[in-house]
N, C-alpha and C positions, 0 to 999 in steps of 0.2 A: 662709984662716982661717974665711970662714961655713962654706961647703961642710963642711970637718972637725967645726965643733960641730955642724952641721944630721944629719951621717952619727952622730951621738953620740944621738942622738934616734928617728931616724927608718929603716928599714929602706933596702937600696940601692934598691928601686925604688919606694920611694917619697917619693925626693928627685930633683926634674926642674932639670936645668942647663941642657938644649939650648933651644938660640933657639927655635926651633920649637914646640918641646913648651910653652915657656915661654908663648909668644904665644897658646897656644888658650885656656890660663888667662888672658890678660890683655885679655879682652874681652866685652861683654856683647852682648844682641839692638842695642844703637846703636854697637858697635866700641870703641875706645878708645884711649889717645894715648901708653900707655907700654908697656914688654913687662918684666914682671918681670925680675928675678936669678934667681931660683930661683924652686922651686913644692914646698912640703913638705907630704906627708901623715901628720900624726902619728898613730897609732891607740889614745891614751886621753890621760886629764890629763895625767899628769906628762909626757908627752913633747909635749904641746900647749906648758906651759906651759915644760921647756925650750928647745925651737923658738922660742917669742917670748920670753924673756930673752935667747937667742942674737943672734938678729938685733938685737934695739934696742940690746943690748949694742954692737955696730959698728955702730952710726947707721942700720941698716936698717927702712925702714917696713913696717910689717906689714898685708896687705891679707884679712880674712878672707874665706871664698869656699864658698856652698855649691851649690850648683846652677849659679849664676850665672844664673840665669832673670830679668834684671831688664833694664831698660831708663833707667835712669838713675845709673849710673855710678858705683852703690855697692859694688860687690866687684870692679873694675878699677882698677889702678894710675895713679896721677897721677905716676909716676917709675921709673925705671930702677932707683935703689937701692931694693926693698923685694923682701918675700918674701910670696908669695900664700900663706896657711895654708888647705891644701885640707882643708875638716872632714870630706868624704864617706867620710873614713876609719875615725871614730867615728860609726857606724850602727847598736851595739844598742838595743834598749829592755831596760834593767838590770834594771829591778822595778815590777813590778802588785802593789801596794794595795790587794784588793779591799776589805778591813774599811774604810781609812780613808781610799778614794777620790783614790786617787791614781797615777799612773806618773811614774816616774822614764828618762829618756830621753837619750841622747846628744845631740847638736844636727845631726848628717851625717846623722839619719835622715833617711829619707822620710816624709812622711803618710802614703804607700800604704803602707809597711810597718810602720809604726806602727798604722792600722787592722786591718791582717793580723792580725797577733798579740792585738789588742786583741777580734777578730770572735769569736771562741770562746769567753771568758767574756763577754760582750756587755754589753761596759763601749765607752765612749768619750769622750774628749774635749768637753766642751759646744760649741766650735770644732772642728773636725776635719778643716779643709785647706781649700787654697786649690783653686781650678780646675785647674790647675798640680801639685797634689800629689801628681803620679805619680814625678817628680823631686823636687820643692820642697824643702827641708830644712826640719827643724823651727825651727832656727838663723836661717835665713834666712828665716821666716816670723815669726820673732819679732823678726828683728835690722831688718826692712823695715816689720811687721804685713801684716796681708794679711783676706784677706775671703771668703766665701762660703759654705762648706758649715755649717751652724748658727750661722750671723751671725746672721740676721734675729730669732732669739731670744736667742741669747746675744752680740752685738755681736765687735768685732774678735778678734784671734787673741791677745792681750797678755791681755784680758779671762779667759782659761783656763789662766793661769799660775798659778801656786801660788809657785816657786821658781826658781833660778837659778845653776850654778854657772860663775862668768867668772874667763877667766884673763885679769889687767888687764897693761898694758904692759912692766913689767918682770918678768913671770913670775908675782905672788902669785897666789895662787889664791882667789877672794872665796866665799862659800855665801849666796845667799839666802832668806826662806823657811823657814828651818830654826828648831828650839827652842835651849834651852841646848841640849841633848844634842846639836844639828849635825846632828838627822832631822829630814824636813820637817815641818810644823805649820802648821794650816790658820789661826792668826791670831799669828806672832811678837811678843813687845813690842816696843813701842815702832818708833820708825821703821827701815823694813827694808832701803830703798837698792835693793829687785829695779826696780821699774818705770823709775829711772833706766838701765837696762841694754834696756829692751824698746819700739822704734820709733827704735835709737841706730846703725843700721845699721852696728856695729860700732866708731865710734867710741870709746865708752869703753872696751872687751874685747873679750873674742872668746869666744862665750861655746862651752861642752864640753858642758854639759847644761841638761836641763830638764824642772822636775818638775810637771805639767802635772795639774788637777781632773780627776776622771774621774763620769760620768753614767750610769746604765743606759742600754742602748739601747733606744729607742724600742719596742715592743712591737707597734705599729700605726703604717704610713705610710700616709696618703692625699694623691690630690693632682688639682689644678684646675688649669685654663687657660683665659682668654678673650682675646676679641681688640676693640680698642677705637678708633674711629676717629680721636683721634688722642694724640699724644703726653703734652699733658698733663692729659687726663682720665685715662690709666693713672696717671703720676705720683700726680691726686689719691688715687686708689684706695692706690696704694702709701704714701702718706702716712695714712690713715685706716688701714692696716693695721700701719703702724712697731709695735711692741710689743703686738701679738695674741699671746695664749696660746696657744702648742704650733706657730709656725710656724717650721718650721726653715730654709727659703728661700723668697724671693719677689724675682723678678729680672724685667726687661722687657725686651724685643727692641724694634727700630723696622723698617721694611719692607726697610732695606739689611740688615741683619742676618738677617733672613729670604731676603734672595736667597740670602746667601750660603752659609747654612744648605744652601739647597738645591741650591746648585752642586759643595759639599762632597759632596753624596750623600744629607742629610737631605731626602729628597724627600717623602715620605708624613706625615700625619698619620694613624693607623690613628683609627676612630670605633665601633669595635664594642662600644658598654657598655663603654669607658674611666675617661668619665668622668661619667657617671649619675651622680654622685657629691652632689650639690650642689643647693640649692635656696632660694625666697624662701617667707618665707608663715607661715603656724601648722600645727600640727602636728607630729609624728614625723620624725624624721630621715629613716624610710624613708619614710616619705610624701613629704616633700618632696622626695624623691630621685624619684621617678615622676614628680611634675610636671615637675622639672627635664629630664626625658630629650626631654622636647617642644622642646626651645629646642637641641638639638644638632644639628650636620650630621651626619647620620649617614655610614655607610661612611665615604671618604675624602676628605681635605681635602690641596691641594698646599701645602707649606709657602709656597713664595712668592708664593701668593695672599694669607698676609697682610699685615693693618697693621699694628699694634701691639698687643704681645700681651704677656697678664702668666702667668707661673710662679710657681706654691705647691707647696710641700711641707709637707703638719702632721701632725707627730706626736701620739701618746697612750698611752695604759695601754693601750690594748685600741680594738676596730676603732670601739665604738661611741663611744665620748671621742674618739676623732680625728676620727670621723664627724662629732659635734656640734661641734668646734673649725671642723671644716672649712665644713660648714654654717653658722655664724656670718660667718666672713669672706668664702663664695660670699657674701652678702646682701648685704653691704658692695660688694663688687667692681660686683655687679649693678643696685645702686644708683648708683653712679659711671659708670654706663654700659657695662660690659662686657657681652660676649656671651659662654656657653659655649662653650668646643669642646675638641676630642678633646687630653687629658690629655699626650701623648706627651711632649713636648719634658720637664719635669719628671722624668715616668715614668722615662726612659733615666737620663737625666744623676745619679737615685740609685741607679738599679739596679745601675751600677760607678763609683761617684763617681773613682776616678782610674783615666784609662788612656793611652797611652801619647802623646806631646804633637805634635801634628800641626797645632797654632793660631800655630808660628814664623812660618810662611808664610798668606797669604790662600787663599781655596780653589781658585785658578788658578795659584798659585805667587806671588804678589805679593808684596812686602817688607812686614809688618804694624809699624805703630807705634800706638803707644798713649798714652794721660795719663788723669787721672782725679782730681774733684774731688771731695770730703767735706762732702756740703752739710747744713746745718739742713732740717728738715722745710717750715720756713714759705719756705724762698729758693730751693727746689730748681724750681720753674715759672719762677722768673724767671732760673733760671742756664738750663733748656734754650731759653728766647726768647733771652737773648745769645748761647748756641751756635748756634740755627739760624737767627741775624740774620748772625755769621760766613759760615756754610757759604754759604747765598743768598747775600752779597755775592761769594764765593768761586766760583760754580759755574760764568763761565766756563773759569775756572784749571784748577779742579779739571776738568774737560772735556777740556783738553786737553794735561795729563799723564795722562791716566785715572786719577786717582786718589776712590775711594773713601770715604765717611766712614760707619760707621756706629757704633748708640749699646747701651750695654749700662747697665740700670740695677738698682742691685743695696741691698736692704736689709739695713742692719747695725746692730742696735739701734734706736735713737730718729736713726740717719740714714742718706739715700741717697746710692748711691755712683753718680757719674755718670760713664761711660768712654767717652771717644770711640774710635774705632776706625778707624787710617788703613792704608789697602790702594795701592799703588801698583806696575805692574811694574817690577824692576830687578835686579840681578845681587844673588847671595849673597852675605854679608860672610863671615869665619871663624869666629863664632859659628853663623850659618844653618848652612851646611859641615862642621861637627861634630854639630849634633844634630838636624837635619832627617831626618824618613825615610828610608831607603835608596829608596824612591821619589821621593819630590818632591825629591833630589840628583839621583835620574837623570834626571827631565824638567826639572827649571830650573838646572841647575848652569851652562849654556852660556848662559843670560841676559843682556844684557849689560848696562853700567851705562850706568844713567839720573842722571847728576849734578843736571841742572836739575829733575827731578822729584820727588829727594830732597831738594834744596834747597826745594822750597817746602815738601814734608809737614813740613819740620821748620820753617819758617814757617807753616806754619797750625797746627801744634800749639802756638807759642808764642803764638798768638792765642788759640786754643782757652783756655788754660791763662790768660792773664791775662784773657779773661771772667770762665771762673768763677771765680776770686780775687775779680774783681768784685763776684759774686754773692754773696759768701763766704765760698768752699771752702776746704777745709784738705787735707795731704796725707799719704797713705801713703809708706812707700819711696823717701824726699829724697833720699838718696845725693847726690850731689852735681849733681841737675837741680833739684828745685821748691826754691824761695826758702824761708828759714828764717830764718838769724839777724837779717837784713838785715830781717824783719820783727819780731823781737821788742822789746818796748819796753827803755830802757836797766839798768833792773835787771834782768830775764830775762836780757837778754845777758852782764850783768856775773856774775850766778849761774852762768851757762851756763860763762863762761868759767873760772871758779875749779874748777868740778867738773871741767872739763877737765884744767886744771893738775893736779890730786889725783890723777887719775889716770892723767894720761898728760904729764909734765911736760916730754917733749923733741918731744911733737907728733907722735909717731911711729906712733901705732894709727890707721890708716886716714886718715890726712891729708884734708882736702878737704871730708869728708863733713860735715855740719852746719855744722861751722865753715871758716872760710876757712884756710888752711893757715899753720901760724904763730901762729894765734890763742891756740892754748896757753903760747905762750911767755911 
């Protein structure tokens, strides 16, 4: 009976019934415990929204999925009865806005092709993708939130939404965002119901589209790099920098993250008048851009030579507004103890903001896992001393699994995003196996598994993660690994639960995920 109304919907190949085919959708980069029923790919609304009437109609869960690029268990099945709704099917971008600043977007795009189309009239999103956004879905960045490319000025990925159109559990089709007339509108009356839809990792819907602010683009990039001897003087720097005008990214490495930079291939810092850019003192931007060139390594610098090292990107109207934004925040950095040096690592990472995802694996072939806390500006030095009181107490462990930790810090708004980063050797899961390079398949596929080695990274990660809770943090992309309801107090949870019920009242839209499964009932 599903198969038949799913064939009613959806074209024959793009409804998957084989075990096999089934199981590739039914797992993320940490594996996962059930293997769907089927796997539907609808190619607009109304076939999205008959697809999930269908399936909840026969008690089937419905597991939305766009990339699947996640690692905590949000777009993977908790059950045999459910249908993974593959959004990568709904991929156009419908309509650019220029007059009233807006695009209107399917949820299966990609970032990368979302900027594509967006590059020629030189409009863009104030967010405009995660690291990841060569894959990512828009869907799945909004359905997780996500971070990085115009964070640090414009905060997370939710922060750039305008609107929303979700198809909720039994089929309706909801519009957020929108005027009377059901077009978008940059301030609807009264209360508007989108942002319950956005950080819900699919819980409440599933959502089809998404009408997202749009920006000029930048007109002039400049950008800085220094390097700081140790971890939390860059912090302070990053912190005196949280809402500086005109900074589009500002992210920090730690020295494991610079090996591995350079094991990858990232070997060179080029220093040829890169990044002259930057200066302390009175006077002229270019003036102080001449003093500044005396404090450079000149030629080249080996990436794994360094320590700790901060990344800026600032935008402007024009070279010399970026110039002085830029100039402003070198003073700050320089002040907190950085040093100049050669621009690159920044340089690259905007010159093709997404490309093709090679970060599954560590740069040796390792099994990569991850976590990452949401810390306030004033707790973020005292969550990296609980992290590196962790890894120290850990280091003979960590010794001998070989495994790896290293730190990625990233600003988004008024807070930093703190990522640990776990590298250990061990065989490929089915996820790796599907979307790993056609190279690093053909040299680590024959890997073999390391169980006890896996078993601790996933014990040190949950140490990892209830520090910084400690410290704090809050979380991106709960899916069903970082703790939620279990910490909200008893009216959030009781609210929580009721908008549940409202809209999903048999528990069947992505079971597990925020709430405990059943909670809706």
């Amino acid at each position: 009976m599903l198969w038949q109304r799913l064939r009613e919907a959806v074209a024959a190949d793009d409804l998957i019934v084989d075990g096999e085919r089934c199981a590739d959708y039914s797992e993320d980069i940490c594996g996962g415990d059930a293997v769907a029923a089927a796997v539907a790919r609808p190619r607009g609304v109304e076939a999205l929204s008959h697809v999930v009437a269908s399936a909840t109609g026969l008690g089937y869960a419905i597991v939305p999925r766009g990339s699947g690029h996640s690692y905590t268990g949000g777009a993977v099945p908790d059950r045999e009865c459910c249908v993974v709704v593959d959004l990568t099917g709904l991929d156009r971008v419908l309509e650019v806005d220029e007059v009233n600043r807006w695009v209107r977007v399917e949820a299966g795009c990609s970032w990368a092709h979302l900027l594509d189309v967006l590059a020629p009239r030189h409009l863009r999103p104030p967010f405009f993708g995660p690291l990841s956004g060569y894959r990512t879905t828009i869907g799945g960045a909004l359905s997780q939130s996500a971070a990085f490319f115009g964070s640090a000025m414009h905060g997370f990925s939710e922060q750039s939404v305008l609107g929303l159109t979700v198809v909720l559990a039994d089929g309706t089709v909801l519009r957020t965002g929108v005027g009377a007339d059901e077009k978008p509108h940059p301030h609807a009356s009264g209360p508007d119901f989108g942002s319950l839809f956005l950080g819900d990792c699919g819980a409440f819907g599933v959502k089809a589209e998404a009408v997202m602010r749009l920006r000029r683009a930048p007109a002039s990039e400049q950008f800085a790099s220094f390097e700081f001897d140790g971890m939390e003087a860059m912090l302070k720097a990053q912190i005196g920098l949280a809402g500086a005008d005109g900074i589009g990214e500002c992210f920090g490495f730690d020295p494991q993250a610079h090996a591995n930079l350079a094991r990858g291939g990232f070997n060179l810092l080029e220093g040829a008048g890169i990044v002259a850019d930057v200066a302390r003192g009175k006077g002229s931007p270019g003036a102080r851009m001449k003093r500044v060139a005396s404090l450079l390594k000149h030629g080249q610098q080996s990436v794994a030579e360094l320590r700790y090292s901060l990344h800026l990107c600032v935008e402007g109207e024009n070279d010399a507004h970026a110039m002085e934004r830029l100039v402003r925040a070198a003073e700050l950095v320089i002040d907190s103890g950085g040093t100049p040096i050669p621009d690159t690592i920044p340089r690259v990472t905007r010159s093709r903001p997404f490309r093709p995802i090679k970060a599954l694996l560590g740069p040796d072939g390792e099994r990569w896992l991850t976590l990452h806390g949401v810390m306030r500006l004033s707790e973020v030095c005292a969550a990296w001393r609980k992290v590196r009181a962790i890894l120290d107490a850990e280091r003979v462990r960590r010794a001998q699994h070989e495994l790896t930790v290293s730190l990625l810090t990233v600003i988004s708004g008024n807070a930093i995003v703190v990522e640990p980063h776990l590298f250990w050797p061990d065989s490929l899961g089915r996820f790796h196996r599907r979307h790993v390079t056609g190279e690093q398949l053909r040299r680590y596929a024959a890997r073999p598994a390391r169980m006890e080695a896996r078993a601790f990274a996933h014990e040190l990660r949950a140490a990892l993660g209830d520090a910084l809770r400690a410290a704090g943090a809050e979380h991106l992309q709960i899916g069903r690994y970082y703790p939620y309801a279990g910490r909200l107090d008893p009216t959030k949870r009781r609210l929580l639960q009721t908008l549940k019920t409202a809209v999903d009242p048999s528990g069947l839209m992505n079971p597990g995920v925020l709430l405990p499964p059943g909670a809706s009932r």
